[in-house]
N, C-alpha and C positions, 0 to 999 in steps of 0.2 A: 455436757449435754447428755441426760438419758436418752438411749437408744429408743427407738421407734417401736412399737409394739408390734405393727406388723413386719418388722425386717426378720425378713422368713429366714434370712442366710445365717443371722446369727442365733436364730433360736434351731438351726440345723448345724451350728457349730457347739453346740451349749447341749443340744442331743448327745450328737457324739461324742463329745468328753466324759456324759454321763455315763452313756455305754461301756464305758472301759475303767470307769472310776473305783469299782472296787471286785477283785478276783480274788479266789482264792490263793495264792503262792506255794501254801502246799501241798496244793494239787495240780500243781501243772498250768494254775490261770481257770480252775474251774471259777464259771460264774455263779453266783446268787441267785436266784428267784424267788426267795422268802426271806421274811425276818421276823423276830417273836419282839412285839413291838408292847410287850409287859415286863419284859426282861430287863434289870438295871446294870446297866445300860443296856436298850437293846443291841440287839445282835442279829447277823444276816446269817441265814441257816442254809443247808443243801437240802436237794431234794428231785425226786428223778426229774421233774420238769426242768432242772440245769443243762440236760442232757442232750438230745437231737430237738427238743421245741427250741428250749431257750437258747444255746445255740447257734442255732439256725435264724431265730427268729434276732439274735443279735447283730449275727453274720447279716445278714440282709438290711435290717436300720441302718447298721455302722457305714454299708455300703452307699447305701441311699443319700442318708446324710452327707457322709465326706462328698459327695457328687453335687450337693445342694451349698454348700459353704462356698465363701468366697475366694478367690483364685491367691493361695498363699496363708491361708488362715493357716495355723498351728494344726488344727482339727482335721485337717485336709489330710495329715500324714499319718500315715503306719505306724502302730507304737506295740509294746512288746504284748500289753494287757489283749489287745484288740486280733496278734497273731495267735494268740495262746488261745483266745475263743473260739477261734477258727479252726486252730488245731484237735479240736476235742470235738467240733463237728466233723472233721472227717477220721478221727479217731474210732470212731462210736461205727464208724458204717462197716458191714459184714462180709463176708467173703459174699452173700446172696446178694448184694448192694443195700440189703435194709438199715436201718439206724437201732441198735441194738441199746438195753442199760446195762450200766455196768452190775456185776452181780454184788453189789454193796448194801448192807442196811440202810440207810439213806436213799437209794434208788428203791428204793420197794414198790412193787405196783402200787397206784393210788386204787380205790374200791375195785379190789381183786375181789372180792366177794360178790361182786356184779358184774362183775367183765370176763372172769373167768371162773373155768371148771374144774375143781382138783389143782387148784395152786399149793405148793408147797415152798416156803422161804428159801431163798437162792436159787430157785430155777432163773436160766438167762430166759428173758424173754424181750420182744421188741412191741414196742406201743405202738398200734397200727396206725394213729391218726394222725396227734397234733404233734407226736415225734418226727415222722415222717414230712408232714406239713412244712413245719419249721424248716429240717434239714435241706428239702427240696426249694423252698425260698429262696435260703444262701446260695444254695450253688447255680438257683439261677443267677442270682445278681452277681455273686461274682464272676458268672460267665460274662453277661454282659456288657461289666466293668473291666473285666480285662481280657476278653477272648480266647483264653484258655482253656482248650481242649480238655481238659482233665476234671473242670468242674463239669461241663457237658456230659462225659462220658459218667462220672459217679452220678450225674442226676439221672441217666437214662435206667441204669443197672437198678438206681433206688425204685423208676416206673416199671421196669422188667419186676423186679424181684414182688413188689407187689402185686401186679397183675398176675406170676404165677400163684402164690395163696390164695387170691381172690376167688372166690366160691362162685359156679356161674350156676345164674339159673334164666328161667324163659325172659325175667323182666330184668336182667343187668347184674350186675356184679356186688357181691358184700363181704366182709369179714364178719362168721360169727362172734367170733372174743374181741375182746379191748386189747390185747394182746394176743402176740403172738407167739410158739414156743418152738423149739429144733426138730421136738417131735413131733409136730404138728398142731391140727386144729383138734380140740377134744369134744367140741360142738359144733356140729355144720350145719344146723339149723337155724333160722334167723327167731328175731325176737326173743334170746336169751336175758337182755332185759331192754323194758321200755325207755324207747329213743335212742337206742343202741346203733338204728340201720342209719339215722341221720348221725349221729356223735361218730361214727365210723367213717362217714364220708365226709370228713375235714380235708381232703387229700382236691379236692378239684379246684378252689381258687389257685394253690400252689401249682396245680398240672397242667392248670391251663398256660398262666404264664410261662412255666417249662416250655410247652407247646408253640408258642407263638414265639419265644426266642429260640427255638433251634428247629422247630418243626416237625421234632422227634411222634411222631402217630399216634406211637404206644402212648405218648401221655394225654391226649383227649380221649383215644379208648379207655384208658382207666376213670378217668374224668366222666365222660358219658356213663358208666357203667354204673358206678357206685350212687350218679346223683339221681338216674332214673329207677334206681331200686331202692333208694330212699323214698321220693317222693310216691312211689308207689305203698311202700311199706310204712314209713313212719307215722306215729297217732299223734303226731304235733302240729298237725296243720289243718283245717276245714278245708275244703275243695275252694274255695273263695282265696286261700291263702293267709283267713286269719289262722294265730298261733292258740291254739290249743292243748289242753293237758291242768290236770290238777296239781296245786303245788306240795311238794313231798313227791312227785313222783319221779325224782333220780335224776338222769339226764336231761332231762324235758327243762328241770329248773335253770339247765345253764341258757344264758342267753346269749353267752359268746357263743356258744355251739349254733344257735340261729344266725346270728349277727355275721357268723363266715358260712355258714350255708348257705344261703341265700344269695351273696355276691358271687360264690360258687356256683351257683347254678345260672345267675345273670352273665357272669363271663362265659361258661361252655354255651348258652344261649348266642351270645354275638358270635365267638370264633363258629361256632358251628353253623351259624346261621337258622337257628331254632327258634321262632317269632314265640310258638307256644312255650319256651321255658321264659325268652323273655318278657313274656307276659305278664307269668307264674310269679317270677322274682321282684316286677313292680308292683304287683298286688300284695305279693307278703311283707317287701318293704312297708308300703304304705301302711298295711295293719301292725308291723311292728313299731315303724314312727307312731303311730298314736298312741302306744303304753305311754311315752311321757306326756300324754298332754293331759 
Protein backbone atom coordinates (compact mmCIF):
# COMPACT_ATOMS: atom_id res chain seq x y z
CA UNK A 1 0.00 0.00 0.00
CA UNK A 2 1.32 3.59 -1.02
CA UNK A 3 1.72 5.77 1.87
CA UNK A 4 -0.96 8.54 2.07
CA UNK A 5 0.09 11.76 0.69
CA UNK A 6 -0.89 13.79 3.44
CA UNK A 7 1.12 11.55 6.32
CA UNK A 8 2.88 14.62 7.40
CA UNK A 9 5.09 12.29 9.78
CA UNK A 10 6.66 10.61 7.16
CA UNK A 11 7.21 13.37 4.74
CA UNK A 12 8.98 14.96 8.17
CA UNK A 13 11.00 11.58 8.34
CA UNK A 14 11.99 11.74 4.43
CA UNK A 15 12.98 15.78 5.30
CA UNK A 16 15.20 14.77 7.69
CA UNK A 17 17.17 12.04 5.96
CA UNK A 18 17.44 14.55 3.24
CA UNK A 19 19.12 16.98 5.55
CA UNK A 20 21.88 14.96 6.26
CA UNK A 21 22.14 13.02 3.08
CA UNK A 22 25.07 14.53 1.67
CA UNK A 23 28.27 16.58 3.56
CA UNK A 24 31.21 17.29 2.79
CA UNK A 25 33.76 14.66 4.81
CA UNK A 26 36.42 16.59 4.10
CA UNK A 27 35.54 19.28 5.67
CA UNK A 28 34.44 18.30 8.73
CA UNK A 29 30.61 17.43 7.50
CA UNK A 30 30.41 20.81 5.85
CA UNK A 31 26.99 21.02 4.09
CA UNK A 32 26.06 22.00 0.46
CA UNK A 33 23.99 24.82 -0.64
CA UNK A 34 24.63 24.64 -4.39
CA UNK A 35 25.29 22.52 -7.12
CA UNK A 36 26.36 23.37 -10.95
CA UNK A 37 23.53 21.36 -12.39
CA UNK A 38 25.61 21.60 -16.18
CA UNK A 39 28.27 19.88 -14.93
CA UNK A 40 28.67 15.94 -16.10
CA UNK A 41 27.77 14.68 -13.67
CA UNK A 42 26.62 17.34 -11.68
CA UNK A 43 28.24 18.19 -8.59
CA UNK A 44 27.21 19.87 -5.08
CA UNK A 45 29.54 22.91 -4.65
CA UNK A 46 30.51 25.18 -1.30
CA UNK A 47 29.77 28.47 -0.84
CA UNK A 48 29.49 31.04 2.13
CA UNK A 49 25.78 30.39 2.34
CA UNK A 50 27.13 26.69 3.83
CA UNK A 51 28.10 28.74 6.67
CA UNK A 52 25.97 30.23 9.73
CA UNK A 53 22.39 30.47 7.10
CA UNK A 54 22.72 27.10 5.98
CA UNK A 55 23.81 25.74 9.04
CA UNK A 56 21.58 27.12 11.02
CA UNK A 57 18.87 26.87 8.98
CA UNK A 58 19.65 23.09 8.91
CA UNK A 59 20.17 22.77 12.59
CA UNK A 60 16.67 24.13 12.93
CA UNK A 61 14.60 21.83 10.08
CA UNK A 62 16.67 18.72 11.30
CA UNK A 63 15.28 19.67 14.76
CA UNK A 64 11.72 20.41 13.80
CA UNK A 65 11.51 17.45 11.86
CA UNK A 66 12.94 14.67 14.02
CA UNK A 67 10.17 16.24 16.64
CA UNK A 68 7.47 15.78 13.80
CA UNK A 69 8.40 11.93 12.91
CA UNK A 70 6.95 9.05 14.43
CA UNK A 71 7.88 7.81 17.82
CA UNK A 72 10.93 5.21 16.75
CA UNK A 73 11.27 6.13 13.18
CA UNK A 74 15.10 5.59 12.13
CA UNK A 75 14.91 9.68 11.44
CA UNK A 76 14.11 10.37 14.96
CA UNK A 77 17.92 9.75 15.80
CA UNK A 78 21.06 11.55 15.92
CA UNK A 79 23.45 10.55 13.11
CA UNK A 80 27.12 11.69 12.54
CA UNK A 81 26.24 13.88 9.27
CA UNK A 82 23.50 15.81 11.35
CA UNK A 83 26.07 16.43 14.55
CA UNK A 84 28.91 17.67 12.05
CA UNK A 85 26.21 20.39 10.80
CA UNK A 86 25.72 21.55 14.06
CA UNK A 87 29.21 21.54 14.82
CA UNK A 88 30.15 24.10 12.19
CA UNK A 89 27.17 26.26 13.39
CA UNK A 90 28.61 26.80 16.52
CA UNK A 91 32.14 26.63 15.11
CA UNK A 92 31.54 29.75 13.04
CA UNK A 93 30.43 31.86 16.21
CA UNK A 94 33.04 34.55 17.60
CA UNK A 95 34.40 35.51 20.64
CA UNK A 96 31.67 38.79 20.11
CA UNK A 97 28.75 35.89 19.80
CA UNK A 98 28.50 36.87 15.93
CA UNK A 99 28.54 33.91 13.28
CA UNK A 100 31.64 34.76 11.41
CA UNK A 101 32.91 33.00 7.39
CA UNK A 102 35.52 31.28 7.31
CA UNK A 103 38.39 33.24 5.51
CA UNK A 104 38.28 30.84 2.44
CA UNK A 105 37.89 31.44 -1.40
CA UNK A 106 34.71 29.79 -1.50
CA UNK A 107 33.29 31.71 1.43
CA UNK A 108 33.81 34.98 -0.40
CA UNK A 109 31.26 37.67 0.26
CA UNK A 110 28.37 37.33 -2.22
CA UNK A 111 27.89 41.29 -4.01
CA UNK A 112 30.60 42.65 -1.88
CA UNK A 113 30.60 45.26 -4.44
CA UNK A 114 27.14 46.46 -3.01
CA UNK A 115 27.25 45.55 0.45
CA UNK A 116 30.48 46.82 1.25
CA UNK A 117 33.07 49.57 1.09
CA UNK A 118 36.86 48.90 0.47
CA UNK A 119 36.70 45.02 0.49
CA UNK A 120 39.75 43.50 -0.18
CA UNK A 121 39.90 39.30 -0.74
CA UNK A 122 40.45 37.52 2.71
CA UNK A 123 39.25 40.00 5.14
CA UNK A 124 37.19 38.04 7.99
CA UNK A 125 34.06 39.30 7.89
CA UNK A 126 30.56 38.24 9.31
CA UNK A 127 27.18 38.58 7.11
CA UNK A 128 24.90 40.47 9.18
CA UNK A 129 21.61 39.02 8.13
CA UNK A 130 20.70 35.75 6.77
CA UNK A 131 24.09 34.35 8.53
CA UNK A 132 22.86 35.48 11.70
CA UNK A 133 19.24 34.57 11.01
CA UNK A 134 19.91 31.07 10.24
CA UNK A 135 22.37 30.64 13.26
CA UNK A 136 20.02 32.16 15.84
CA UNK A 137 17.19 29.62 14.56
CA UNK A 138 19.15 26.52 15.46
CA UNK A 139 19.95 27.47 18.56
CA UNK A 140 16.61 28.37 19.35
CA UNK A 141 15.28 25.02 18.46
CA UNK A 142 17.74 23.33 19.88
CA UNK A 143 17.22 25.14 23.15
CA UNK A 144 13.79 24.11 23.01
CA UNK A 145 14.34 20.62 22.06
CA UNK A 146 16.54 20.00 24.70
CA UNK A 147 16.88 22.62 27.34
CA UNK A 148 20.21 23.28 27.28
CA UNK A 149 21.72 26.29 28.61
CA UNK A 150 24.38 26.66 26.29
CA UNK A 151 22.30 26.94 23.19
CA UNK A 152 20.47 29.83 25.16
CA UNK A 153 23.45 31.45 26.26
CA UNK A 154 25.25 31.46 22.51
CA UNK A 155 21.87 32.82 21.22
CA UNK A 156 21.72 35.64 23.49
CA UNK A 157 25.66 36.71 23.10
CA UNK A 158 24.71 36.31 19.08
CA UNK A 159 21.51 39.34 20.13
CA UNK A 160 24.09 41.14 22.25
CA UNK A 161 26.90 41.09 19.78
CA UNK A 162 24.60 42.38 17.22
CA UNK A 163 22.86 44.95 18.94
CA UNK A 164 26.20 46.42 19.91
CA UNK A 165 27.19 47.14 15.95
CA UNK A 166 23.77 48.14 15.31
CA UNK A 167 23.97 51.88 14.24
CA UNK A 168 21.24 53.73 16.30
CA UNK A 169 19.40 56.41 15.15
CA UNK A 170 15.94 58.53 16.15
CA UNK A 171 13.84 55.74 14.01
CA UNK A 172 15.55 52.37 15.31
CA UNK A 173 18.44 50.47 14.54
CA UNK A 174 20.45 49.41 11.08
CA UNK A 175 23.57 47.91 9.72
CA UNK A 176 25.03 49.98 7.05
CA UNK A 177 27.18 47.03 5.26
CA UNK A 178 26.02 43.50 4.31
CA UNK A 179 28.80 42.67 6.33
CA UNK A 180 30.54 43.19 8.86
CA UNK A 181 34.44 43.51 9.66
CA UNK A 182 37.00 43.55 13.05
CA UNK A 183 37.55 46.95 12.16
CA UNK A 184 34.45 48.01 11.88
CA UNK A 185 31.73 49.70 9.96
CA UNK A 186 33.47 51.63 6.92
CA UNK A 187 29.95 53.30 6.25
CA UNK A 188 27.44 54.38 8.94
CA UNK A 189 25.14 55.86 6.73
CA UNK A 190 22.24 54.07 5.57
CA UNK A 191 21.08 53.55 1.89
CA UNK A 192 24.55 52.33 0.81
CA UNK A 193 22.41 50.41 -1.65
CA UNK A 194 18.93 50.05 -2.41
CA UNK A 195 16.79 47.69 -0.15
CA UNK A 196 19.82 47.30 1.84
CA UNK A 197 17.79 48.79 5.26
CA UNK A 198 15.06 45.86 4.59
CA UNK A 199 17.73 42.90 3.36
CA UNK A 200 19.54 43.78 6.73
CA UNK A 201 16.81 43.17 8.79
CA UNK A 202 16.38 39.38 8.20
CA UNK A 203 17.32 39.02 11.91
CA UNK A 204 13.52 39.60 13.57
CA UNK A 205 11.53 36.43 12.55
CA UNK A 206 14.63 34.54 14.21
CA UNK A 207 14.59 37.11 17.43
CA UNK A 208 11.43 36.96 17.99
CA UNK A 209 11.24 33.32 18.35
CA UNK A 210 14.48 33.70 20.50
CA UNK A 211 12.29 36.07 22.50
CA UNK A 212 9.41 34.25 23.22
CA UNK A 213 11.40 30.95 24.17
CA UNK A 214 13.65 32.30 26.61
CA UNK A 215 12.35 35.86 27.13
CA UNK A 216 15.91 37.16 26.64
CA UNK A 217 14.61 41.44 25.89
CA UNK A 218 17.58 42.16 24.03
CA UNK A 219 16.05 39.99 21.41
CA UNK A 220 12.71 42.10 20.60
CA UNK A 221 14.87 45.23 21.11
CA UNK A 222 16.95 44.12 18.33
CA UNK A 223 13.87 42.95 16.67
CA UNK A 224 11.75 46.29 17.13
CA UNK A 225 14.64 48.24 16.09
CA UNK A 226 15.89 47.08 12.81
CA UNK A 227 12.07 46.29 11.52
CA UNK A 228 11.01 49.97 12.48
CA UNK A 229 14.01 51.44 10.60
CA UNK A 230 13.28 49.36 7.70
CA UNK A 231 9.94 50.16 7.30
CA UNK A 232 10.69 53.70 7.68
CA UNK A 233 13.51 53.55 5.24
CA UNK A 234 13.18 50.96 2.73
CA UNK A 235 11.75 52.15 -1.22
CA UNK A 236 10.14 48.54 -1.38
CA UNK A 237 6.93 49.06 -0.09
CA UNK A 238 3.88 51.83 -0.93
CA UNK A 239 2.30 52.97 2.47
CA UNK A 240 -0.69 50.57 1.54
CA UNK A 241 2.07 47.76 1.78
CA UNK A 242 2.04 47.03 -1.90
CA UNK A 243 5.66 45.78 -2.94
CA UNK A 244 7.33 48.16 -5.01
CA UNK A 245 10.79 48.89 -6.91
CA UNK A 246 11.91 48.28 -10.46
CA UNK A 247 13.32 45.00 -11.62
CA UNK A 248 17.31 45.16 -11.87
CA UNK A 249 17.26 47.07 -8.86
CA UNK A 250 19.58 44.72 -6.53
CA UNK A 251 17.94 43.64 -3.52
CA UNK A 252 14.47 44.63 -3.97
CA UNK A 253 14.43 41.64 -6.79
CA UNK A 254 14.79 39.13 -3.94
CA UNK A 255 11.61 38.11 -2.80
CA UNK A 256 12.63 35.81 -0.05
CA UNK A 257 14.02 39.05 1.41
CA UNK A 258 10.14 40.08 1.42
CA UNK A 259 8.67 36.85 2.02
CA UNK A 260 10.76 36.70 5.73
CA UNK A 261 10.27 40.34 6.21
CA UNK A 262 7.10 40.61 6.57
CA UNK A 263 6.41 37.51 8.97
CA UNK A 264 9.18 39.46 10.80
CA UNK A 265 7.36 42.19 11.22
CA UNK A 266 3.86 40.07 11.83
CA UNK A 267 5.49 38.20 14.61
CA UNK A 268 7.32 41.32 16.66
CA UNK A 269 3.52 42.71 15.92
CA UNK A 270 1.84 39.96 18.13
CA UNK A 271 4.77 39.32 20.80
CA UNK A 272 4.82 43.10 21.17
CA UNK A 273 1.25 43.63 21.01
CA UNK A 274 1.58 46.32 17.91
CA UNK A 275 -2.06 46.18 16.11
CA UNK A 276 -0.33 48.95 13.68
CA UNK A 277 2.67 46.47 12.40
CA UNK A 278 0.02 43.73 12.56
CA UNK A 279 -1.89 45.47 10.35
CA UNK A 280 1.11 46.54 8.10
CA UNK A 281 2.17 42.80 7.71
CA UNK A 282 -1.56 41.60 6.49
CA UNK A 283 -1.68 44.21 3.98
CA UNK A 284 1.76 43.45 2.47
CA UNK A 285 0.98 39.73 2.63
CA UNK A 286 -2.02 40.21 0.81
CA UNK A 287 -0.37 42.39 -1.95
CA UNK A 288 2.43 39.95 -2.08
CA UNK A 289 -0.10 36.88 -2.37
CA UNK A 290 -1.53 38.49 -5.41
CA UNK A 291 1.91 38.43 -7.66
CA UNK A 292 0.96 34.80 -8.30
CA UNK A 293 -2.49 35.34 -9.29
Amino acid sequence: MSPHPYDLQLRAAVAARSLTGLVDTQRDGLMYSLASWQSKPPRAEHCLWDCGDGSGRHVDALTLARRAVRSGSDAEQPNAAGVAIEAWMMRLLGADGLSWLPTEPWARPWNHEALLLGYSDGEPVAEVSWAQRGTLLGLTSRYQATGEERYSWAGRRLVEGLLRIAEQAPDGLHFPEGYYRPSGWHSRSAGLSAGLEEYNAAIPVAAVRFFCATGVEAAIRLADGLARFALRHTTGYAPDGRLIGEPGSGLQDHFHTRSNFIPGVLGLGIAAGDRGLIEWAREAYERARSLSE
